[in-house]
N, C-alpha and C positions, 0 to 999 in steps of 0.2 A: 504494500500500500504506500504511495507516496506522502512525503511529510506533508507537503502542502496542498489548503484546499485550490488554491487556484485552477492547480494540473489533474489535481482529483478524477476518476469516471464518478456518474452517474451514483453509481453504488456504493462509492465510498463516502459521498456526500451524507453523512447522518449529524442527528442531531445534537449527538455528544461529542463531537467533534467542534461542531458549530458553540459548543456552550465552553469548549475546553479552551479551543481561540478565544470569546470572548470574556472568559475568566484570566486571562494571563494581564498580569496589570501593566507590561511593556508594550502591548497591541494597540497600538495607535492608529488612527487614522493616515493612511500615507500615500505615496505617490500613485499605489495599486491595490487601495484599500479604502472601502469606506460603507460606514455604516449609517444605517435610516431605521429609524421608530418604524415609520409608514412611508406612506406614498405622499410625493409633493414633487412640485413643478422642477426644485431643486435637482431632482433627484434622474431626472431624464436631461438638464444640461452638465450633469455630472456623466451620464453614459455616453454622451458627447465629446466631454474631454477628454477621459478614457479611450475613444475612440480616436481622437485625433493625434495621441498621445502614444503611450505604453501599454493601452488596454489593462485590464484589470476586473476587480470582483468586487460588487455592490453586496451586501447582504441586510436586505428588508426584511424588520420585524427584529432588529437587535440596535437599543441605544448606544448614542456613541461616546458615551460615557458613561464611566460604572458608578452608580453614586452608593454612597455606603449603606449596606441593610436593604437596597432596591434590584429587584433581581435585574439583568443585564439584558436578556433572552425573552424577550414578551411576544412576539408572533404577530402574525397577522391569518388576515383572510385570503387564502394565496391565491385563486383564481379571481376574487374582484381586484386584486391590488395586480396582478398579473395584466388584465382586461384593461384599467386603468394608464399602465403603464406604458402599453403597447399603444393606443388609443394616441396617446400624447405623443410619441416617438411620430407614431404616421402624421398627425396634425402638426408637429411644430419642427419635426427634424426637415433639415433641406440639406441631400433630397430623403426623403422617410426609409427609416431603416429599424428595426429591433436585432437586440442584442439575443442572447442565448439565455432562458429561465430555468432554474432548477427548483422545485419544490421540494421543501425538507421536512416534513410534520412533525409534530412534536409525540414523546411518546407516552400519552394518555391519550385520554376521551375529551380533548379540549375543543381538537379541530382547528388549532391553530400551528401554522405553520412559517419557517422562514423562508422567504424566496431568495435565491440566490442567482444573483445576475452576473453573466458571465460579459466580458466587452471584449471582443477579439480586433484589434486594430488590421489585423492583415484580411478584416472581410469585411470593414465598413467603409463604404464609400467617402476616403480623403478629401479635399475638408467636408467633415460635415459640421453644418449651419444649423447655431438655433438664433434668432430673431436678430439675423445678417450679420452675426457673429461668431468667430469659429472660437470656443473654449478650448482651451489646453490642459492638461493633469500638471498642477506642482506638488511638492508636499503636502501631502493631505487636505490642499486646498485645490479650489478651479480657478485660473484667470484669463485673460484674452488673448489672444495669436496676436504679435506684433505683423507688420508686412512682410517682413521677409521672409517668418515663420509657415505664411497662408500663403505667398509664393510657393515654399519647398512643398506644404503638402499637397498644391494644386499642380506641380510638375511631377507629382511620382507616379511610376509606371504602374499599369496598372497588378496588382497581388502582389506589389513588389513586399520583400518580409521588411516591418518595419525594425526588429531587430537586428542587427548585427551580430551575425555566426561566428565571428573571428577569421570568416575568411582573409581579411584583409591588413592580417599580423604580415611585416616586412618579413623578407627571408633572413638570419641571420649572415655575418660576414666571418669569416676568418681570421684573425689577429695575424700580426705576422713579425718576426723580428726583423733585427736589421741587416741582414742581407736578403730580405724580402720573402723567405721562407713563413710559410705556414706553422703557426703553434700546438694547433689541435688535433686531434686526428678527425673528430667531426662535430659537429653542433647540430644538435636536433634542438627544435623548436616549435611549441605550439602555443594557441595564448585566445584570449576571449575580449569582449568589445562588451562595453554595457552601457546602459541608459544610467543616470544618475541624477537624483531624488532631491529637493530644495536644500533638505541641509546638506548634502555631500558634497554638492557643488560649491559651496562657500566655506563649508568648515575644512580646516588643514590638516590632516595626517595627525592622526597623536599615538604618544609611544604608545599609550597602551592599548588601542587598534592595531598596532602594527607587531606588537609583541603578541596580541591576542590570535595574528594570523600567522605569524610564525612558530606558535606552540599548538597551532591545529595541524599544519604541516609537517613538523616534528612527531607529531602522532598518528600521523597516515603512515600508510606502505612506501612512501616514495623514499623515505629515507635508507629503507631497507635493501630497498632495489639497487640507490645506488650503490651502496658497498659492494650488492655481488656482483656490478658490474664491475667494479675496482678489481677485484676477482684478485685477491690479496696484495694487490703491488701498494698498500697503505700499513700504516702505524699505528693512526688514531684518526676519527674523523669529528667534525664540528658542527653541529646541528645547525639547522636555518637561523637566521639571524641579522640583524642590520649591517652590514659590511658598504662603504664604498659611497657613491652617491647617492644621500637620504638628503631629500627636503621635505617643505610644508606641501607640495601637491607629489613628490612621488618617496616610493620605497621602496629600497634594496636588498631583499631578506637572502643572502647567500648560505650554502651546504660545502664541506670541503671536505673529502678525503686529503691526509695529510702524510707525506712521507719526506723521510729523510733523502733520497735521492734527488739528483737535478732535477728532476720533474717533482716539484714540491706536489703539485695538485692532481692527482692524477684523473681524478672525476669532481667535479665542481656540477651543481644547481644555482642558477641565479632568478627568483623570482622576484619579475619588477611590475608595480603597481604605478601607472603616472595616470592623477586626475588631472582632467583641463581647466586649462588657467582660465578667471572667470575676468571678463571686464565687459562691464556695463549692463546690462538688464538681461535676464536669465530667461527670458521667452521663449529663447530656441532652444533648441536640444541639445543637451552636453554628452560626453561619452567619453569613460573612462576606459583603460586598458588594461588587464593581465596579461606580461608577457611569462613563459616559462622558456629559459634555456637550459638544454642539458651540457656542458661540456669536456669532453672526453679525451685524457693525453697518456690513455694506459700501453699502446703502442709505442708510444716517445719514453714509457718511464720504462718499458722493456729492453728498448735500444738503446737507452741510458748507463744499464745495468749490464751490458755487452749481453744477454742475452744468447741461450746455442740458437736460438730461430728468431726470426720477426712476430712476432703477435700477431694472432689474429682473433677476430671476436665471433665468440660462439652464436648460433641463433637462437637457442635457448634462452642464454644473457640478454638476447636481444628484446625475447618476446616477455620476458621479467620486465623490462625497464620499460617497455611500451604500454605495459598494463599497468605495472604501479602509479606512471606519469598519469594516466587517462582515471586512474581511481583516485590520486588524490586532487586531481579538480574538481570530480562530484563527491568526492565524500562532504557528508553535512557539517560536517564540524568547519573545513573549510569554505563551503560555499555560504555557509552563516557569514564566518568573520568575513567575505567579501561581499554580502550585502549590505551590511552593517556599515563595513566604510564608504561605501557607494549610497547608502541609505535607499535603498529597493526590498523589495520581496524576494526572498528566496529564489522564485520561479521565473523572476528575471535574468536572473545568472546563466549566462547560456551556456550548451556544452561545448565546449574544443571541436572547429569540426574541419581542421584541416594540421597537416605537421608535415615542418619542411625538416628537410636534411641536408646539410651542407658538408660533404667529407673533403681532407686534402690530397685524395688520390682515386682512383677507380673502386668503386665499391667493393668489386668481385675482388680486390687484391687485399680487403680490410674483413674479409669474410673469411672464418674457420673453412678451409674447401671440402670436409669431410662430409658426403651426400648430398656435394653441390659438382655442375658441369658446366662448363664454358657453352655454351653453343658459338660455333665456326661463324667468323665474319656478321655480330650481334653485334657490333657495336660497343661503348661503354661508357658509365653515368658514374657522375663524382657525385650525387645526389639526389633532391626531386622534391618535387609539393606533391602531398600524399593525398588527399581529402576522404572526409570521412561520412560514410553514409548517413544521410539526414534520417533516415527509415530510424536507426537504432539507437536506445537509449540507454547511452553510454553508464547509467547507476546501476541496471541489470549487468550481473555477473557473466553470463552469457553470451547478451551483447555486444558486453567490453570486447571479451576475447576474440568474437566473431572479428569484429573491426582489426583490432592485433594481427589478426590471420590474413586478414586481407591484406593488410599493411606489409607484411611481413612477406606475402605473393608477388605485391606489387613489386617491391624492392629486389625479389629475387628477377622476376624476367625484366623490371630497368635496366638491371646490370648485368644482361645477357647471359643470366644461370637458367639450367634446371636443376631439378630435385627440391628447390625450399616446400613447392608443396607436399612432399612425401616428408620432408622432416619437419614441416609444421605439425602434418597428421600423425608423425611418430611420436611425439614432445608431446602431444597433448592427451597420449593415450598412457603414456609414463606419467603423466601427469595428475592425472585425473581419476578421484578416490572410486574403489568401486561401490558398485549401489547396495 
């Protein structure tokens, strides 16, 4: 079942959920949230700005404020207020549109129920109009589209998604010393794009948001991963942490395996958060970024060490590091702390849905070749943008892997191999408990 009701089906929509959200005393009203006693005019140019906005979940028949000794949860009449609601949307939306109703009833003999309004931005006709004005979602408030705002929504394409996937994270670059050589052996990289909420766009970075999301990090699998991709060439390693350039709109939380050899670092995580700089009236849309780099010099720290062979890296290691990266940006502990600094809903957090790879040589030559083959005159790839099926949902365990599998297919025929599909499906049959 998903945490949140926003993403909810049908069926997880109950009432003790509805009563458990509105019993938590941090539930505010917010950028993707808001609550109504009843029905009021309010409350259809509120599905308005929602709609022109981030979209979002109304829930009618819950005050929006808890007052002490007053229950929170009062209900309504779900099909008159339903009837009402739609009624008003046709008459005063331009041009007329309704959102999505969920009926929740309550669990006695009351017959009162909350309706829960869903507002899907990517199905309502951009801009929409209430009384020749287009409403926008702030924090927890509605206010007006300036001109340039009602420009952008009246130039987008039509079903264009209004949120950002992350497809549009840069590819990373390779560091180089001074004779112009390459430091890495590769840099994978993936990262997310988000909408951000009245107070995140003006409030600056504080330690203890930025401490709070490096100790959700530290307690994911990603930390775990990266050791065994270090695959012992380390000593001791350093948990995520502020490292490097931290200001008031971005932060640097770095991971470091640490060794005594020239290659001090042999696997490094840098995860960078930069919110945009705000100047002048917050009308338009902001959007912050999660980038994740992985960077990898366990090759450099072999050759360092004169090594009897060159290193190469297992697909095993590989398909570890690609699943713990992909489970610690939906694990909830940290997609909390990255809503929290963005100040959004949970369910605004998108998933990862593309991962580039940047290596300093031919893939197939950074590849363990044990149940891999050249194919004759294939060509050859120092890396590639991966992307990742929108179909799957990367917090299913499943899922995840599925996408790894592909990833890990894809990368074998870029780089002119076969066999990775036969050792993806061997690794995963070694893998995998029996029933």
């Amino acid at each position: 079942m998903t945490n949140s009701l926003f993403a909810a089906s049908a069926a997880d929509l109950t009432i003790e959920r509805i009563r458990a959200l509105a019993a938590r005393p941090d539930q505010l009203e917010s950028l993707t949230l808001e609550f109504k006693r009843e029905y009021s005019l309010s409350l259809v140019k509120t599905i308005a700005a929602m709609a022109n906005t981030y979209g979002g979940m109304i829930l009618v028949g819950v005050n929006d404020r808890a007052e002490p000794g007053a229950e929170r949860v009062v209900g309504v009449d779900a099909q008159q207020t339903i009837d009402k609601i739609a009624s008003t949307c046709s008459e005063k939306l331009d041009p007329p549109w309704e959102p999505t109703f969920f009926t929740v009833p309550f669990d006695d003999d009351s017959g009162r129920s909350v309706v829960v309004i869903r507002v899907d931005p990517n199905a309502a006709p951009r801009p929409l109009l209430i009384d020749l004005k287009a409403p926008i979602r702030l924090s927890g408030q509605n206010s007006t589209a300036d001109r340039d705002r009602l420009l952008k929504l009246a130039r987008e394409e039509p079903s264009a998604g209004v949120l950002p996937m992350g497809q549009h994270v840069m590819a990373p670059r390779l560091n180089q010393d001074s004779e112009g050589l390459a430091t890495e052996d590769f840099i994978l990289r993936t990262g997310i794009n988000l909408p951000m909420g009245e107070a995140g766009a003006w409030r600056p970075l504080s330690e203890r948001s930025v401490s709070a999301l490096a100790q959700a990090l530290n307690d994911s699998v990603f930390p775990s991963t990266l050791r065994t991709l270090a695959d012992g060439t380390f000593d001791r390693s350093e948990s995520f942490r502020p490292l490097g350039h931290n200001r008031s709109r971005t932060a640097r939380l770095v991971f470091q395996t640490i060794s005594r050899a020239p290659v001090t670092n042999p696997v490094e995580a840098v995860v960078t958060v930069n919110l945009p700089e705000v100047y002048g009236p917050t009308s338009t849309a902001l959007t912050a970024t999660i980038v994740i780099d992985v960077i990898v010099r366990v090759r450099r720290y072999a050759d360092s060490i004169e090594a009897a062979e060159a290193y190469r890296y297992s697909v095993p290691n590989l398909a570890d590091l690609l699943e713990g990266l992909l489970q610690a940006v939906v694990d909830p502990k940290v997609v909390t702390e990255i809503a929290r600094i963005t100040d959004i809903d949970t369910a605004l957090v998108s998933q990862p849905r593309e991962l580039h790879l940047v290596a300093d040589r031919q893939v197939k030559d950074l590849l363990h070749p044990i149940g891999l083959q050249e194919i004759p005159d294939a060509g050859a790839s120092s890396g590639g943008i991966f992307r990742a099926n929108p179909a799957l949902d990367l917090r299913i365990a499943a899922e995840r892997q599925e996408q790894v599998d592909d990833w890990l297919r894809q990368l074998g025929l870029d780089a002119g191999l076969t066999g990775m599909e036969r050792l993806v499906e061997s690794y995963r049959v070694a893998t995998t408990p029996p029933a």
